[in-house]
TORTOR-162590 format. One record per residue (C-alpha): chain; x, y, z; residue number from 0; residue in three letters. Coordinates in Angstrom, 2 decimals, always signed. Example, Ala and Ser with C-alpha at 12.3 -4.5 7.8 and 13.67 -1.06 7.14 Angstrom:
<sites>
  kette     east    north       up   nr  rest
      A   +12.30    -4.50    +7.80    0   ALA
      A   +13.67    -1.06    +7.14    1   SER
</sites>
This chain:
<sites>
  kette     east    north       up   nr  rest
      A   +46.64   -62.19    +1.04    0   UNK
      A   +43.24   -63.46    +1.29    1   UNK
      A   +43.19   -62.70    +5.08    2   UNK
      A   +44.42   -59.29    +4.53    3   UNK
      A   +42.02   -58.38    +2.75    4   UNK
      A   +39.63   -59.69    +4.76    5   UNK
      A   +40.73   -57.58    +7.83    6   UNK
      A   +40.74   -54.59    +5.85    7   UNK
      A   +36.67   -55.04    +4.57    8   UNK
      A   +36.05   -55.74    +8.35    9   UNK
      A   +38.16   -52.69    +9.51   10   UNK
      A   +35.86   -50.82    +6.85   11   UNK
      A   +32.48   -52.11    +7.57   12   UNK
      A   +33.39   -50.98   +11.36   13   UNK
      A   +34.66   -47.64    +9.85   14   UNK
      A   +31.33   -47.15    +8.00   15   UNK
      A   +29.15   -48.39   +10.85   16   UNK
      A   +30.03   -45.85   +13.22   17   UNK
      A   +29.84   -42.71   +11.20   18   UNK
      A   +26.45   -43.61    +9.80   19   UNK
      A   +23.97   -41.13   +11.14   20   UNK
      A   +21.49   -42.37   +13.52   21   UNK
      A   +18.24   -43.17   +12.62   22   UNK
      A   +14.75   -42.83   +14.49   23   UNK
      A   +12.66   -46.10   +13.76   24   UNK
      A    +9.36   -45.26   +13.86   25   UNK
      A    +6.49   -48.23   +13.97   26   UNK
      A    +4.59   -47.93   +11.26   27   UNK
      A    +1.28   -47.00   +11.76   28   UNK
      A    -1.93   -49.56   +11.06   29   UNK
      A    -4.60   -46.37    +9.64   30   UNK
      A    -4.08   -43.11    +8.57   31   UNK
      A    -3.43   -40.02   +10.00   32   UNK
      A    -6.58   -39.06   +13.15   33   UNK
      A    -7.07   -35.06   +12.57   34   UNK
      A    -7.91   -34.52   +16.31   35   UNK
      A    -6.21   -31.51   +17.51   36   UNK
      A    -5.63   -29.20   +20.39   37   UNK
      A    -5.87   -25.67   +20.97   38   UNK
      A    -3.30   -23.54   +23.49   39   UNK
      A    -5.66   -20.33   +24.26   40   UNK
      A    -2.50   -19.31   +26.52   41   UNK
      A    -2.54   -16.15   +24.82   42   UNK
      A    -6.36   -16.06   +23.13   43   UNK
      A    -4.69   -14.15   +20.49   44   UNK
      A    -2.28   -16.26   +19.39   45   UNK
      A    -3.83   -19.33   +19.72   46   UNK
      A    -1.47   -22.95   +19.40   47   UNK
      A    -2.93   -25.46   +17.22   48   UNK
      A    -1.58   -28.85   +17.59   49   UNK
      A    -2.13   -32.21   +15.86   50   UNK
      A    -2.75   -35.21   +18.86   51   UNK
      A    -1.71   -38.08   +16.62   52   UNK
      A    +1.86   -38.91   +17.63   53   UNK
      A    +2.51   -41.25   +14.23   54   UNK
      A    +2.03   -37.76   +12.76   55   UNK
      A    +5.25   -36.40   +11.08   56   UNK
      A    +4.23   -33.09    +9.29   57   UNK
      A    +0.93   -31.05    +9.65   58   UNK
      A    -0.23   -27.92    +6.73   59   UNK
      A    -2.81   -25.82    +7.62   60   UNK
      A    -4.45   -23.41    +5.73   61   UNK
      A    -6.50   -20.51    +6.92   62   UNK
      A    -9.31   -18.44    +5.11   63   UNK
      A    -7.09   -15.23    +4.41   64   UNK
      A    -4.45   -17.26    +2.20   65   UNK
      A    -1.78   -18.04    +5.10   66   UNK
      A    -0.22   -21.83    +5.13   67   UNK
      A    +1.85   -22.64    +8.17   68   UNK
      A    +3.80   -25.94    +8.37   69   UNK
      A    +4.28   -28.12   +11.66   70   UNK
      A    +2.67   -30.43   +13.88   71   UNK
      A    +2.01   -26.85   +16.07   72   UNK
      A    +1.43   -23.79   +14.71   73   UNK
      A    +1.20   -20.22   +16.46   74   UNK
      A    -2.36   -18.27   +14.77   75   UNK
      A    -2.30   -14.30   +14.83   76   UNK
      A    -5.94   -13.02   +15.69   77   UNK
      A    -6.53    -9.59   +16.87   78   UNK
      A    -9.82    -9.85   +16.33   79   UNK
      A   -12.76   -11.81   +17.95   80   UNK
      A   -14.23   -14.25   +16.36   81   UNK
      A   -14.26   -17.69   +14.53   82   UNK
      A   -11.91   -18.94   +12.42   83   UNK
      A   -12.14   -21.73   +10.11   84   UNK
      A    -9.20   -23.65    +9.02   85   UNK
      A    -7.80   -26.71    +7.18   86   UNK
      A    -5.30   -29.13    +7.73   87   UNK
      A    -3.11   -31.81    +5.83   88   UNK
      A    -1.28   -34.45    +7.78   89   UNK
      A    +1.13   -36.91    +7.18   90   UNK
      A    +2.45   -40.02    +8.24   91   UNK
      A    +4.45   -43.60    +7.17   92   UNK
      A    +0.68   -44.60    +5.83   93   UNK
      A    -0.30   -41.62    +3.78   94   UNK
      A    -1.82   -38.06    +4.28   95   UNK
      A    -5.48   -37.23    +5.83   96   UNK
      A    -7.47   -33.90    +5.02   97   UNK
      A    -9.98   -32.30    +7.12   98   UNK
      A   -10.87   -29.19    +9.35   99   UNK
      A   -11.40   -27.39   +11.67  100   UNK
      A   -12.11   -23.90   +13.97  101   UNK
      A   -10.92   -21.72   +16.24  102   UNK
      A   -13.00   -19.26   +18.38  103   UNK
      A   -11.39   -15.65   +19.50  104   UNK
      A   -13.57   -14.88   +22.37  105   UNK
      A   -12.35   -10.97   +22.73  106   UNK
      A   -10.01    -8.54   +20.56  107   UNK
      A    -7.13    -7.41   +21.25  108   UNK
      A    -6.35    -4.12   +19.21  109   UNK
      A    -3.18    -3.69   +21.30  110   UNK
      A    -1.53    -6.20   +18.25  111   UNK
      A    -1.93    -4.55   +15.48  112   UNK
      A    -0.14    -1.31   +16.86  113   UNK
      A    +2.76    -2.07   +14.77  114   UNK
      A    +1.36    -2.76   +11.82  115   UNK
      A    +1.55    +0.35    +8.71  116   UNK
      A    -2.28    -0.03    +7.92  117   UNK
      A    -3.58    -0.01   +10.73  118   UNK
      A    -1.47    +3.22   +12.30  119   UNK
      A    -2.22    +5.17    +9.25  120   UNK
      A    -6.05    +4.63    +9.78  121   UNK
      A    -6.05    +4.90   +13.37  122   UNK
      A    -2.70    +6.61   +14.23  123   UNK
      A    -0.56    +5.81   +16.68  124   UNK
      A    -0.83    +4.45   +19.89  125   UNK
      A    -1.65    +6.89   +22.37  126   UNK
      A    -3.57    +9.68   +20.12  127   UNK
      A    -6.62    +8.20   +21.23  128   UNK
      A    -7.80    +7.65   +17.26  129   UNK
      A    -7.64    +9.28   +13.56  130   UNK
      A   -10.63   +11.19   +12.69  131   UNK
      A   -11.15   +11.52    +8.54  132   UNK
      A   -12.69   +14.46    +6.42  133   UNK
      A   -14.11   +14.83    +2.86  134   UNK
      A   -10.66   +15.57    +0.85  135   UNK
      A   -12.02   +19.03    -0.62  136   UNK
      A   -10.15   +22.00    -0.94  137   UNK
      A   -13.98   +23.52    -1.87  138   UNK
      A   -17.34   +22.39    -2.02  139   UNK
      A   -18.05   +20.33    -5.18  140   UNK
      A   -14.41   +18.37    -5.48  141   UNK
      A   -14.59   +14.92    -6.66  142   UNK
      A   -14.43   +13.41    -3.11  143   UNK
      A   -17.64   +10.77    -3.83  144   UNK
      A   -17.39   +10.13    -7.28  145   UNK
      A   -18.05    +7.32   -10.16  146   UNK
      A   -15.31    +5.23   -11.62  147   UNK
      A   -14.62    +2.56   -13.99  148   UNK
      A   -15.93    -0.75   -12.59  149   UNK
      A   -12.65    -2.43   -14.38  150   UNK
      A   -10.02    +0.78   -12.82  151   UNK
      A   -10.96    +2.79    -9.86  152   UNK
      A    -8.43    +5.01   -11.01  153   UNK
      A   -10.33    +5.46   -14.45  154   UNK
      A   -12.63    +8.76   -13.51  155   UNK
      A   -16.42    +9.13   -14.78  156   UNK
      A   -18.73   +11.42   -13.22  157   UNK
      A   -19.30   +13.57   -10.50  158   UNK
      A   -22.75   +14.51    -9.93  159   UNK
      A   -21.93   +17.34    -7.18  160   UNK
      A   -19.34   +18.98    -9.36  161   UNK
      A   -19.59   +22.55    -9.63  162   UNK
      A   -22.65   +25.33    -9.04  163   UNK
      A   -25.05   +23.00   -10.47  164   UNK
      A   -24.54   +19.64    -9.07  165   UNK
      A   -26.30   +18.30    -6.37  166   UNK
      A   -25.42   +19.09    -3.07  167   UNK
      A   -23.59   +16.28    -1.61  168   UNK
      A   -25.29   +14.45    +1.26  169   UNK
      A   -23.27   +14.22    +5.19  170   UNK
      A   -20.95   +17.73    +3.63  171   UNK
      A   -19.86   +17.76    +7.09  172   UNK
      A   -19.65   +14.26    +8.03  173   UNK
      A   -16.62   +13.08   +10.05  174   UNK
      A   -15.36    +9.99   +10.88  175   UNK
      A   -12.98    +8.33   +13.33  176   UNK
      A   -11.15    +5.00   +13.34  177   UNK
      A    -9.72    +3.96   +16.75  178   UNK
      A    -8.21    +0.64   +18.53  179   UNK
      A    -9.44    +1.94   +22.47  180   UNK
      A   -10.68    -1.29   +23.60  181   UNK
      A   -11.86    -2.50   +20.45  182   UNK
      A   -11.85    -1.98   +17.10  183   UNK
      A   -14.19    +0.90   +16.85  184   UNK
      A   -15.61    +3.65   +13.63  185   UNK
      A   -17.39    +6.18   +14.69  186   UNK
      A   -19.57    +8.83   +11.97  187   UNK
      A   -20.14   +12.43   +13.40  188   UNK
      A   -22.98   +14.56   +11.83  189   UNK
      A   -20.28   +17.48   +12.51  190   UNK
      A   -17.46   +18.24   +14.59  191   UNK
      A   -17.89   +16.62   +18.30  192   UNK
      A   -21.63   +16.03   +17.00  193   UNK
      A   -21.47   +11.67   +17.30  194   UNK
      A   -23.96   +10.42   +14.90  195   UNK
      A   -23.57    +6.61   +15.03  196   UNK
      A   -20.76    +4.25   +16.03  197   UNK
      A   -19.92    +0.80   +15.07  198   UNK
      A   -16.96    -1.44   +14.60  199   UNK
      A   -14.38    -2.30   +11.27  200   UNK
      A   -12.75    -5.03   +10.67  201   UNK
      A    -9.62    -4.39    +8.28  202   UNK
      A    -7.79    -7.65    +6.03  203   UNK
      A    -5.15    -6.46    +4.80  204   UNK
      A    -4.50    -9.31    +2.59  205   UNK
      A    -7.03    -8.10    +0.30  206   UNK
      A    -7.04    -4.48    +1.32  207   UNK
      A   -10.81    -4.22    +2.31  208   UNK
      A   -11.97    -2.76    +5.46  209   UNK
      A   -15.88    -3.72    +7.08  210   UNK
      A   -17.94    -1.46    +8.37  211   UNK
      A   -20.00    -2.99   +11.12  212   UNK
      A   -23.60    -0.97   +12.59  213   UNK
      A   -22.70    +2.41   +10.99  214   UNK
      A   -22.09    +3.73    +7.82  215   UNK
      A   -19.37    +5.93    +6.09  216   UNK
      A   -21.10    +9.60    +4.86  217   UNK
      A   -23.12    +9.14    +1.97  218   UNK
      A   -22.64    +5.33    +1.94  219   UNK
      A   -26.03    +5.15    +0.67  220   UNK
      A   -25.59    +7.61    -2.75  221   UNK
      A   -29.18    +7.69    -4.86  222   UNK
      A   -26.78    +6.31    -7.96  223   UNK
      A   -25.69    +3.22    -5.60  224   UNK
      A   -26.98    -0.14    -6.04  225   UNK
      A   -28.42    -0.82    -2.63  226   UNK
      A   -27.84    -3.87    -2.16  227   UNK
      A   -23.82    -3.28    -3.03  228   UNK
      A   -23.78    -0.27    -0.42  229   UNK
      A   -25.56    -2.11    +2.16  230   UNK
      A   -22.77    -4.61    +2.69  231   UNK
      A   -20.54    -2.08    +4.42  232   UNK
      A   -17.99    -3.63    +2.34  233   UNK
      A   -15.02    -1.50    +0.65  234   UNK
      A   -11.95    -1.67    -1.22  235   UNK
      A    -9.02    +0.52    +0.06  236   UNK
      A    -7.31    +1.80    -2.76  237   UNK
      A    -5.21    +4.66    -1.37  238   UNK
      A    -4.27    +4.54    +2.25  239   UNK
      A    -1.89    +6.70    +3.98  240   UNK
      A    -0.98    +9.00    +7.09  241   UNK
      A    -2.87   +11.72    +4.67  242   UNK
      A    -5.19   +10.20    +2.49  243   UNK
      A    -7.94    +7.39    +2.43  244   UNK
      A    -9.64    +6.22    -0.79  245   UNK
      A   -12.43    +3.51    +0.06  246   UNK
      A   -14.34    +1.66    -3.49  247   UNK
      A   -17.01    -0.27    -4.41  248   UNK
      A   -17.86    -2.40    -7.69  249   UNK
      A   -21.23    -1.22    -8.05  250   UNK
      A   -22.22    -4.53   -10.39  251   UNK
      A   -19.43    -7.03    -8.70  252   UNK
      A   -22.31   -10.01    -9.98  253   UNK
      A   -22.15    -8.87   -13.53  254   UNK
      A   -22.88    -5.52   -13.75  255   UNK
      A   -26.13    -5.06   -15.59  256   UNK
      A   -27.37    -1.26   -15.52  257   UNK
      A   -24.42    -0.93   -12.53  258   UNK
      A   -21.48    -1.45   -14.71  259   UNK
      A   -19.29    +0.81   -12.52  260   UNK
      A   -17.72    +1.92    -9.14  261   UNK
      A   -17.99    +4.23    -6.90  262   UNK
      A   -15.23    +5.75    -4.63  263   UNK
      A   -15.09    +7.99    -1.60  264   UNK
      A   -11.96   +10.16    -1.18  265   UNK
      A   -11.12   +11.55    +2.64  266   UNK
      A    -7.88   +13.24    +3.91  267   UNK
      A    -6.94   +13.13    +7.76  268   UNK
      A    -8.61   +15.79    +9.58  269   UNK
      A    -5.81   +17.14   +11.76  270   UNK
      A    -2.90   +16.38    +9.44  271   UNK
      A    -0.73   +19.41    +8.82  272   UNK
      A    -0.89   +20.27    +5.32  273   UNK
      A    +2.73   +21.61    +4.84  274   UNK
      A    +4.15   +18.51    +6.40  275   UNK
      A    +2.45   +16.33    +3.27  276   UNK
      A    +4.57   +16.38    +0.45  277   UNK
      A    +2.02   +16.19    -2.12  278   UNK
      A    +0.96   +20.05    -0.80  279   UNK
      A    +4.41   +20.94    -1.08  280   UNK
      A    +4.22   +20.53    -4.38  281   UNK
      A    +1.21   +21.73    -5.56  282   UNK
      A    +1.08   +25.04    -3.19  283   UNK
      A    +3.45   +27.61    -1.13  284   UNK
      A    +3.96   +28.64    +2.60  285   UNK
      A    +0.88   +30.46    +2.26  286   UNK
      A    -1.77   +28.24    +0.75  287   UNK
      A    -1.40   +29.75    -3.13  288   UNK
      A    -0.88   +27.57    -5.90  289   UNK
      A    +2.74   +27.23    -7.02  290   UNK
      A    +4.62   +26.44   -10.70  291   UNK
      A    +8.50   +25.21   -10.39  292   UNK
      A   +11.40   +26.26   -12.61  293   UNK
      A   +14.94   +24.80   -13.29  294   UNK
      A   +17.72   +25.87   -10.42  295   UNK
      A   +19.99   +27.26   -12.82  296   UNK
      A   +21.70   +29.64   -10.22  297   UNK
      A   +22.40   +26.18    -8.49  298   UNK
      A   +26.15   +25.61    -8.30  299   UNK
      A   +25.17   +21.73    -9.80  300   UNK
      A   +22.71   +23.88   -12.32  301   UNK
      A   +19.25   +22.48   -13.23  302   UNK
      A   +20.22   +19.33   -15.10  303   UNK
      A   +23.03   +17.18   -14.01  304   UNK
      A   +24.70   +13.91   -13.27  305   UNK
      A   +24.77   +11.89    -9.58  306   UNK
      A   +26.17    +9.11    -8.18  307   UNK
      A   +24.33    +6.45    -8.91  308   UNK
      A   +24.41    +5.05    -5.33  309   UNK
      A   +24.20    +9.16    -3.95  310   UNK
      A   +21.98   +11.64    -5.84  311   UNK
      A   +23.89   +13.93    -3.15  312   UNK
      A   +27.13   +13.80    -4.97  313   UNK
      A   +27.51   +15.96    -8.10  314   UNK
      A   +29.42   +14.49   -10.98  315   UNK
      A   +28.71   +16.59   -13.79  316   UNK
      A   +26.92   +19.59   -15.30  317   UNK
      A   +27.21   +19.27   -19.22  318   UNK
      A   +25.22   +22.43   -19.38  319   UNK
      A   +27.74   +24.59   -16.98  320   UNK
      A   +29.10   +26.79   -19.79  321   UNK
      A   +25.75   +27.90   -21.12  322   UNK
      A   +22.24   +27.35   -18.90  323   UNK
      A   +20.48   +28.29   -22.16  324   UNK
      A   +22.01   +24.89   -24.01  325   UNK
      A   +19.54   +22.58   -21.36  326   UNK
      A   +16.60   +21.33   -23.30  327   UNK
      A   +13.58   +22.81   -21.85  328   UNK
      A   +15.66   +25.29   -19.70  329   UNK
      A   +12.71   +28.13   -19.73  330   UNK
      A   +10.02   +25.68   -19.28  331   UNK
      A    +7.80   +25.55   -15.65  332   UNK
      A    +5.66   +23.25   -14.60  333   UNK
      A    +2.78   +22.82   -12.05  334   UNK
      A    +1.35   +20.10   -10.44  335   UNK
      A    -2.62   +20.42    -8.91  336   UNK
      A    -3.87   +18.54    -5.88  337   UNK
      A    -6.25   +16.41    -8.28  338   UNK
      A    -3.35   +14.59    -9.30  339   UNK
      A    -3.59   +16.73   -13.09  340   UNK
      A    -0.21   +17.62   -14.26  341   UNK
      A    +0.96   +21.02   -16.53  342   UNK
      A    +4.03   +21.77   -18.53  343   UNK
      A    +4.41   +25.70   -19.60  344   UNK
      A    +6.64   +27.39   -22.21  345   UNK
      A    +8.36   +30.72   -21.04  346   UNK
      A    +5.17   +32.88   -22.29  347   UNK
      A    +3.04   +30.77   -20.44  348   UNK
      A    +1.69   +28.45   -23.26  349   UNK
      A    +0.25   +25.49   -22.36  350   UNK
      A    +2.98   +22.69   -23.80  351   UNK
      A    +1.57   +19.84   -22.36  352   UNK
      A    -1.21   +18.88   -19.50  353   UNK
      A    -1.32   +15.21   -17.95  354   UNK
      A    -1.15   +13.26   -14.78  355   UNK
      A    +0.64   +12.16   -12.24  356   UNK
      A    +0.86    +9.77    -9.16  357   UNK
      A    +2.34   +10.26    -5.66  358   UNK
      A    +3.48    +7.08    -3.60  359   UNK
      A    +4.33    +8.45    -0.46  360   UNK
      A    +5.31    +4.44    +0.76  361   UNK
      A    +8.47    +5.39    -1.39  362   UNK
      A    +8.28    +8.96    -2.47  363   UNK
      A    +8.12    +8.76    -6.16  364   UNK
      A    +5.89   +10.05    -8.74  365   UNK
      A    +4.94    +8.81   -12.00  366   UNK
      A    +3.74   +11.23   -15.02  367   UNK
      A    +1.30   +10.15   -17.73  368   UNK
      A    +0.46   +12.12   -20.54  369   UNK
      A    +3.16   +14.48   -19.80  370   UNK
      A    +6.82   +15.12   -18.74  371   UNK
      A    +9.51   +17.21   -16.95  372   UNK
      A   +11.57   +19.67   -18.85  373   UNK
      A   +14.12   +17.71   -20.11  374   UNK
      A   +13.16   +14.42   -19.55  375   UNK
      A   +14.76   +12.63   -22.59  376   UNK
      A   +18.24   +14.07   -21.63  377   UNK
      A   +20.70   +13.08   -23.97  378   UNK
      A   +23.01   +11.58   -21.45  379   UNK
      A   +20.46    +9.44   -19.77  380   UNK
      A   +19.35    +6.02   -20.52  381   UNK
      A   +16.35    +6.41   -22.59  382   UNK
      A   +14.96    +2.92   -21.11  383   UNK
      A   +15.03    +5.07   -17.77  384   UNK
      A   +13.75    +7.77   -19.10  385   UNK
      A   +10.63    +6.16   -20.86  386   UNK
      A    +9.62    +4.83   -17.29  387   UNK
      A    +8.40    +8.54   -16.62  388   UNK
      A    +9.08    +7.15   -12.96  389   UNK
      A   +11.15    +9.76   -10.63  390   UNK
      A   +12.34    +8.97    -7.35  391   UNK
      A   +11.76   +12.51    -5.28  392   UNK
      A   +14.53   +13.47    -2.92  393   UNK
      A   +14.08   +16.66    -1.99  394   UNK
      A   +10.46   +18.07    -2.07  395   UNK
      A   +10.05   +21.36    +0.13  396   UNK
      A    +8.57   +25.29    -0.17  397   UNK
      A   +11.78   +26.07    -1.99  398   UNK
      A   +13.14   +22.94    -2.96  399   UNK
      A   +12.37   +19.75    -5.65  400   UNK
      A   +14.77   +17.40    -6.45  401   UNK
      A   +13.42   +14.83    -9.28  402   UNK
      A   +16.00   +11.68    -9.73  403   UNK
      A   +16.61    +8.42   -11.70  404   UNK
      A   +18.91    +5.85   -11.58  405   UNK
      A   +20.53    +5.82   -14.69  406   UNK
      A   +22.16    +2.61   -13.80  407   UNK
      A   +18.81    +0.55   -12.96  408   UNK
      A   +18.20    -1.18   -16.27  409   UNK
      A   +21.39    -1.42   -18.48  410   UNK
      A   +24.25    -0.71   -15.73  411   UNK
      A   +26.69    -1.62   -18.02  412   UNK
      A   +26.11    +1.55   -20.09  413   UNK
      A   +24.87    +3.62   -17.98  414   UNK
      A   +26.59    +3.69   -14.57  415   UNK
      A   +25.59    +7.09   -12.99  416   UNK
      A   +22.16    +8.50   -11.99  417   UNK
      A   +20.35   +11.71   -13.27  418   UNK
      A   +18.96   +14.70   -10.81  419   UNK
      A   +16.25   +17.49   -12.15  420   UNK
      A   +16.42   +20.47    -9.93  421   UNK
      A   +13.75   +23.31    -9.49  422   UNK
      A   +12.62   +26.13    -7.66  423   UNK
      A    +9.63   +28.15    -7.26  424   UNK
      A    +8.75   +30.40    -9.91  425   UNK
      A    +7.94   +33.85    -9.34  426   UNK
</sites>
């Protein structure tokens, strides 16, 4: 018995021997980790960083706009020229080693960044030859260089060249032009085809701020500026899209003092075509005029009415098909104004309510504050949904807005449909 056993431990210890994975045996090393390293300028771009110490298992480095990337070699992204500091943690069977280092981009390569959102809506696509920018004014005197909140850009204070008596705003005519022809280039135009100055920008869009390098954006250097703030060239880009570019500065960003506030500059793309923004669908008609919408209630869904809540393109229900006059609101219009203000109207034209809204193209919905749609607090919707005041906008044309929820989103449970508001332009 004793021997059987035996031969059976031996078969297993044979059995176990040969299935163990193999292992690497590595010497272990007599001193820490060495943080020489190597650089592959292959592509000068997209630099290869390397650590040389082969008892090295595992490499971090970190680089000045926030990005860690783990490995003894790393690929870098830099489109632009310039020098780039870094720093590194590496490991090995002794313990870890900190230090840094640099990396120098002799020339840029704007060709990279072609696919990137930011950079095509500032300097269009590839090909156009650049993206020239205007003062977003439908008249002389709109709030297009303005004070703000220092704590909310958003947060509106004071225009000093509002209106008949304001001050005429300095560069009226200004243009500029981003573009990515052989460099990174801004160029500022007095007028139209007039060139005034030209520089270079430099955009992170980690922290959405854009540099303006040996030029200046019109009226960069406002009498109610703090110089030293507006010389930097530095702004923050709080709206940016194929339409519209909103550029900021904290006017007291080392504690404020008599500059406790911001200033923004509002632009709109020079050669965009107004009815193909949907923000100008909206607020305006075919021909230029300001518009007001009204419930569809010829529509064969009617004004008010419940969706799929994967399709707001198939109809479920209209509990209002017997009798339009039953929908909340039914007579109400409303109109929405370029300046992002927001009105509600009874059927004589009353004022019922007057707010805001906002627009994000990047996912065409709009947001109300201070206000609502007719209807909003339909009796059939969840009113969790409906107290976001957020609407997803799926049809928004000359003769057509369609206004939608997801009744579904926050208690699906109980709600397992989605909601649709549909209007037309009033006469």
């Amino acid at each position: 018995m004793k021997n059987i056993v035996y031969i059976y431990t031996l078969l297993m210890g044979c059995f176990m021997l040969s299935c163990s994975p193999e292992v690497e045996l590595r010497e272990q090393p007599s001193q820490l980790p060495s943080l020489s390293y190597s650089i592959d300028a292959t592509d000068p771009n997209q630099p290869i960083l390397s650590i040389d110490d082969p008892s090295v298992f595992n490499a971090n480095w970190y680089f000045e706009d926030g990005t860690m990337l783990q490995g003894k070699s790393v690929q870098c992204f830099y489109p632009l020229e310039g020098n780039y500091k870094f720093t590194m943690t590496a490991a090995n069977g002794l313990g870890m080693a900190n230090g840094e280092g640099e990396v120098t981009v002799a020339e840029s390569n704007p060709g990279m960044v072609y696919g990137i959102p930011e950079y095509i809506a500032l300097c269009g696509k590839e090909g156009e030859g650049g993206k020239y920018w205007v003062w977003d004014q439908d008249a002389p005197g709109g709030n297009v260089s303005y004070m703000t909140a220092d704590y909310n850009w958003e947060e509106f204070w004071w225009n000093p060249y509002a209106g008949d008596a304001g001050a005429t705003l300095s560069d009226l005519l200004n243009e500029i032009k981003f573009d990515l022809e052989g460099g990174f280039n801004f160029t500022r135009f007095e007028s139209k085809g007039v060139e005034l100055e030209k520089g270079s920008f430099s955009l992170n869009i980690d922290e959405m701020t854009i540099q303006i390098n040996n030029a200046s954006i019109p009226n960069q250097y406002d009498g109610n500026l703090d110089e030293n703030v507006a010389a930097t060239g530095k702004y923050h880009i709080k709206v940016i899209s194929d339409y519209e570019l909103l550029l900021w500065q904290d006017q007291g960003p080392n504690g404020g003092g008599s500059n406790d506030y911001g200033w923004a500059w509002k632009f709109k793309a020079r050669d965009l075509v107004p009815t193909d923004d949907p923000v100008y669908k909206l607020c305006f008609d075919g021909n230029g005029a300001p518009k007001q919408w009204k419930f569809d209630l010829e529509a064969s869904s009617g004004g008010s009415y419940m969706t799929d809540p994967g399709n707001y393109d198939v109809f479920w229900w209209n509990p209002y098909a017997g009798d339009a006059s039953t929908l909340q609101d039914y007579d109400n219009t409303i109109q929405f104004h370029k300046d992002g203000t927001y009105q509600r109207f009874a059927s004589d034209g009353s004022e019922i309510e007057a707010g805001s809204y906002t627009y994000d193209r990047s996912v065409d919905a709009i947001t109300f504050e201070g206000a609502t749609i007719p209807n909003y607090n339909e009796p059939n919707l969840d009113p969790d949904v409906a107290a976001t005041q957020i609407y997803e906008v799926k049809v928004v044309d000359t003769d057509e807005l369609l206004l939608w929820q997801d009744g579904s989103a926050l208690n699906p449970n109980d709600y397992d449909y989605g909601w649709a508001w549909k209007f037309v332009p009033s006469e």
